[in-house]
C-alpha positions in Angstrom: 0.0 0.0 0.0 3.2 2.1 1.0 4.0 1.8 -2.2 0.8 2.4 -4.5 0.7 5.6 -2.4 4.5 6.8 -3.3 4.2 5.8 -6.6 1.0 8.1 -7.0 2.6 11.0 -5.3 5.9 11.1 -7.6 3.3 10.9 -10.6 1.1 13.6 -9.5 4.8 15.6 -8.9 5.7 15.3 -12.0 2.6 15.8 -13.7 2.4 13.5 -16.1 0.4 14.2 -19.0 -0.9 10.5 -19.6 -3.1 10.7 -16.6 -4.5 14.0 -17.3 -7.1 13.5 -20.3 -7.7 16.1 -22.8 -10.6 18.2 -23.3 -12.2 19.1 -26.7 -10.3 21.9 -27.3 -7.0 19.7 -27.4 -8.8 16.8 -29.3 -9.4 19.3 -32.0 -6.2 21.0 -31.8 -5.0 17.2 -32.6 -7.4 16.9 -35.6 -5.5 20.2 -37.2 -2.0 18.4 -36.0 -3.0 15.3 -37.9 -4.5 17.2 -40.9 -0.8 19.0 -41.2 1.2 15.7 -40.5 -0.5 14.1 -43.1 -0.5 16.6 -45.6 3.7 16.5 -44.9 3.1 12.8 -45.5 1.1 13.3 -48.5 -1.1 10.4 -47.7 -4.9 11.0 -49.2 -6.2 8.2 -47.4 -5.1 9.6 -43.8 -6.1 13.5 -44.9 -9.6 12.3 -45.9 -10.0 9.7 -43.2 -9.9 13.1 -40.8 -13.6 14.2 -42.3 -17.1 13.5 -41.2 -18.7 11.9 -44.2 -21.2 14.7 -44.5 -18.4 17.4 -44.2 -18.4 20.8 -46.2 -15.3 21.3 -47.6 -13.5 24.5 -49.3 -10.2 23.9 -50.5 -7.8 26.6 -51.2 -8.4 26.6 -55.1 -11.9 25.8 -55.4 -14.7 27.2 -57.1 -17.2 25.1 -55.7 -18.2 23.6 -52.2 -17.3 19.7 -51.9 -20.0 17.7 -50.0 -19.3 14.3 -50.1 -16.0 12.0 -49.4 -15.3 11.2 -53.1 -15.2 15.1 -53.6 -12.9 15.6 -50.6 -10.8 13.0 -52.0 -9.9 14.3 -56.0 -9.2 17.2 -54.4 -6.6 16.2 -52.6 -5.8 13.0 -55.0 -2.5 15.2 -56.8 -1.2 15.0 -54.2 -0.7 10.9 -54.0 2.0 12.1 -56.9 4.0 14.1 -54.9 7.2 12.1 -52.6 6.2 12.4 -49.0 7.9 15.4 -47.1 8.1 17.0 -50.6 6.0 19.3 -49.5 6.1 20.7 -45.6 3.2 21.7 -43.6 3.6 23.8 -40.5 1.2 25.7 -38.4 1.9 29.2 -38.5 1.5 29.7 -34.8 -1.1 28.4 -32.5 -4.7 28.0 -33.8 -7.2 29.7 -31.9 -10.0 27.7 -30.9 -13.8 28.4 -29.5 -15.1 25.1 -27.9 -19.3 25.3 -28.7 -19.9 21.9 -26.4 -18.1 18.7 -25.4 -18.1 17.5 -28.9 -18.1 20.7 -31.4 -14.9 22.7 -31.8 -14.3 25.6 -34.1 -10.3 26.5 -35.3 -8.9 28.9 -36.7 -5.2 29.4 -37.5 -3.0 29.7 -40.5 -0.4 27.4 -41.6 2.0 27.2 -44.3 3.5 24.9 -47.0 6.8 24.9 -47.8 8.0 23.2 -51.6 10.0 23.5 -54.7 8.4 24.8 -57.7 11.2 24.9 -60.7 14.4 24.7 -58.5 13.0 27.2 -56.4 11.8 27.4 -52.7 8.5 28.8 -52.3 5.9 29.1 -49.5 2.3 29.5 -49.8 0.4 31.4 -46.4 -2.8 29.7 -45.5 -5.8 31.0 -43.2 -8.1 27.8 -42.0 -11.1 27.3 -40.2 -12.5 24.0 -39.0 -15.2 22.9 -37.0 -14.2 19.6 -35.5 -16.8 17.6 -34.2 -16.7 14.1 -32.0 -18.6 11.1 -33.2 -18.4 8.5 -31.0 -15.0 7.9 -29.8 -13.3 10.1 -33.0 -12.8 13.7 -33.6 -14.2 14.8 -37.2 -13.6 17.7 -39.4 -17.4 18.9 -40.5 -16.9 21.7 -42.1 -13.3 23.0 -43.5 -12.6 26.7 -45.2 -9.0 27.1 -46.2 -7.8 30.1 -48.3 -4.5 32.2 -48.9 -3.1 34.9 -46.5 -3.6 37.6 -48.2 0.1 40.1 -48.9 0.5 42.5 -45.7 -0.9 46.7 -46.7 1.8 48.4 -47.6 2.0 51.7 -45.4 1.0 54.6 -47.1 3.2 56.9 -47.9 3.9 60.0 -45.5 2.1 62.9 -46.1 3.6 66.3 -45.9 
């Protein structure tokens, strides 16, 4: 018993995470982790596995809303062509999120991907915004919105 009891109090010392569960706003920060890890990746299957099948989808270069899984997926089916890592996904900062209820989630955040186009480095700027929702034991993306950062103002010019 002696030792139940130490054990617990070095654990609760050292707060380890394992025992702490996380709450919906780190399950969805997770989903927008995995979305980015497996964009890196460039594996469709794990990118669309990450949607509810009834998700709305807006990808950065479309005209028209996707609604279904088979929609989700040719949009992001050039990228099974790519090498994995060839492109690099990173969050550009934290995401902000507003948690709705114990299973609804909304992010925002930008992130960025980083490839060679021609020889030469290039980065595209993203803004995002997901609703995340839990079904069952899973974390969903319903509805996704991802467009490009718009190029800073420049300052105007002094007046005199």
């Amino acid at each position: 018993m002696k030792h139940i009891l130490l054990l617990s109090t070095v654990l609760v010392l050292l707060g380890v995470p394992a025992l702490v569960p996380a709450g919906p706003k780190e399950d969805a920060q997770a989903v927008f982790d995995k979305f980015l890890t497996a964009f890196t990746a460039a594996n469709v299957d794990e990118v669309v596995g990450l949607f509810a099948p009834e998700a709305l989808f807006w990808g950065t270069t479309m005209r028209d809303l996707a609604t279904t899984p088979d929609a989700i997926r040719q949009y992001f089916s050039p990228m099974s062509r790519r090498k994995p890592n060839e492109s690099k996904a990173s969050a550009l900062g934290p995401a902000s999120t507003l948690v709705l209820s114990d299973n609804t989630v909304l992010v925002s955040g930008m992130w960025q991907v980083e490839r060679m186009v021609e020889d030469k480095p290039t980065v595209a700027e993203l803004r995002i915004s997901l609703t995340v929702v839990k079904r069952g034991d899973r974390w969903l993306i319903a509805q996704f919105h991802n467009s490009r950062r718009p190029e800073p103002t420049p300052a105007p010019p002094p007046t005199r």
